[in-house]
N, C-alpha and C positions, 0 to 999 in steps of 0.2 A: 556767253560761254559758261560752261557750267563744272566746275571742275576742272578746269584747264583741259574741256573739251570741245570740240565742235559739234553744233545740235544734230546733223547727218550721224555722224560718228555714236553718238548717244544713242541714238536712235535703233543706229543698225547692233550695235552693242546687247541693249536691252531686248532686241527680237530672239537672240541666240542667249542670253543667259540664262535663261529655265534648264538648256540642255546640259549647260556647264557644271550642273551637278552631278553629273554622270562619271565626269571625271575622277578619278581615283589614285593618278600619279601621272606627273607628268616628266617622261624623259627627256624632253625638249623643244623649242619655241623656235620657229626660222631656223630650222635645222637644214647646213648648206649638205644634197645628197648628190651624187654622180654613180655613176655604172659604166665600167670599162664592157661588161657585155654587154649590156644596151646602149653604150656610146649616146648616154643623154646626161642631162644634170638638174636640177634644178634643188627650189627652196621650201621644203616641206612647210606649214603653217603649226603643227604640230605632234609631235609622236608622244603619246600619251596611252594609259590603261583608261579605258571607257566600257564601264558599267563590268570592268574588272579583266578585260579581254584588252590585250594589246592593238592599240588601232591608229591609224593612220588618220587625220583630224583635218579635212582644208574648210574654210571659211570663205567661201561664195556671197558676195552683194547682186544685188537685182533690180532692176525696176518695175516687174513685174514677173506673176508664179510662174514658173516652166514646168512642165510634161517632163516627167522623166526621162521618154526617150528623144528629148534635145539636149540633154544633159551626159552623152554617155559619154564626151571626152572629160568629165569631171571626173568619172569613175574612171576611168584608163590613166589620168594622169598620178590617181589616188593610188594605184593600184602600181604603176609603175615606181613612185616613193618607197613604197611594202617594198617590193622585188630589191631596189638599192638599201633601206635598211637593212635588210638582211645581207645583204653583199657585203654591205661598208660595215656595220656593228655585228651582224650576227646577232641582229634584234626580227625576231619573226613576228609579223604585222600580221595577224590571219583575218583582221577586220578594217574597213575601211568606213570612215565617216564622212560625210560634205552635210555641212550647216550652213543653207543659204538664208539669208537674211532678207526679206524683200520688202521693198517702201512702200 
């Protein structure tokens, strides 16, 4: 362990921190979202300004690279986050991110 981390965890860590400079301010981490119009809920990974554009940030692991279009419920789910930020804070997400990390 290195750093009070597990080597998988390091690993997938260091594949997505080149993009982590993009970042510019971060409103929040596990941010708990729901929508009484969309009657869903879940837990954003992150809402943050990325390369200065408000955007919605999930962090996807892998075992190997995927095709973008097997990937489109990442984008509906990222997208559905946006839609409740803006319901719950009145925070408008007009970009969405997914930074997958693959071994």
């Amino acid at each position: 362990w290195k750093q009070d981390a597990m080597p998988f965890n390091l690993h997938s860590f260091n594949k997505i921190k080149p993009y982590l400079n993009n970042v510019n301010l971060v409103y929040g981490t596990e941010v708990p979202l729901w929508s009484k119009f969309l009657q869903t809920a879940g837990r954003c990974d992150l809402i943050c300004q990325y390369n200065k554009i408000n955007t919605i940030l999930d962090f996807k692991t892998a075992k190997k690279s995927k095709k973008e279009s097997y990937i489109k419920n990442y984008f509906l789910q990222a997208t559905a986050y946006s839609l409740m930020a803006l319901e719950r804070f009145d925070l408008f997400c007009p970009q969405i991110a997914v930074l997958i990390s693959v071994d």
